[in-house]
KEKE-718287 format. One record per residue (C-alpha): y, z, x; residue in three letters. Coordinates in pm, whole numbers, padded with zeros to 5 digits, always signed. Example, Ala and Ser with C-alpha at 12.3 -4.5 7.8 and 13.67 -1.06 7.14 Angstrom:
# KEKE-718287
-00450+00780+01230Ala -00106+00714+01367Ser 
This chain:
# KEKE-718287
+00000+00000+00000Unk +00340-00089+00160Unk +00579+00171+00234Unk +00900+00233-00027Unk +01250+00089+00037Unk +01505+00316+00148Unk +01869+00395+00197Unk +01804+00384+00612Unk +01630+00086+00585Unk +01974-00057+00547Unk +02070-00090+00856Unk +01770-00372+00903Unk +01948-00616+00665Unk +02166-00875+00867Unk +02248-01155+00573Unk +02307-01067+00216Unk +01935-01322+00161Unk +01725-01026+00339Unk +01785-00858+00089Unk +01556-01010-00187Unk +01304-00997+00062Unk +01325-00634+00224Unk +01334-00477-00129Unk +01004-00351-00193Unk +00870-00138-00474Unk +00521+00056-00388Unk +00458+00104-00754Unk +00570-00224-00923Unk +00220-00253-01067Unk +00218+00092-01197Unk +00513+00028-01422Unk +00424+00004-01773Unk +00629-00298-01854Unk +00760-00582-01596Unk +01090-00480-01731Unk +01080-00167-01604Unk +00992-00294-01249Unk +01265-00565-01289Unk +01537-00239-01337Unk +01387-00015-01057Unk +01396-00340-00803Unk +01792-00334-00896Unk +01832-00018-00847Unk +01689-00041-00469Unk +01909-00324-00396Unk +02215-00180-00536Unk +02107+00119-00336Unk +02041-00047-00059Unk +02368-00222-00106Unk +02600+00054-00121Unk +02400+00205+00192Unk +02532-00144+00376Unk +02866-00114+00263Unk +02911+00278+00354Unk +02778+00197+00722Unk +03095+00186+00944Unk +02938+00093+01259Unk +02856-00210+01087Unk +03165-00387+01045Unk 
C-alpha cells in the first residue's frame, strides 16, 4: 500500500503538473462512494497547495 500525501511532501513538487501526480490517497478504494475519494483527493492538493505557497525558501 503506498504511503499518504502530506503537507512536507510539498517541498518535492517543482511544476504546478506534479501535482496531479504526487497526490496520492492510501484509502481511495476504501471510500464508500468515488465521490467521496474525488473530495478527499482535493483536499490533499489544496493542502498540499497551501503548504507550497507558505514555503518561503521557495520563492
Amino acid at each position: 500500500m503506498s504511503r499518504r500525501t502530506y503537507e512536507k511532501n510539498g517541498a518535492f513538487i517543482l511544476f504546478a503538473d506534479d501535482l496531479e501526480n504526487f497526490v496520492k490517497d492510501k484509502r481511495e478504494s476504501w471510500r464508500a462512494t468515488p465521490r467521496k475519494a474525488r473530495r478527499r483527493q482535493r483536499r490533499y492538493k489544496n493542502r498540499l497547495t497551501r503548504e507550497i505557497l507558505s514555503n518561503k525558501d521557495f520563492f
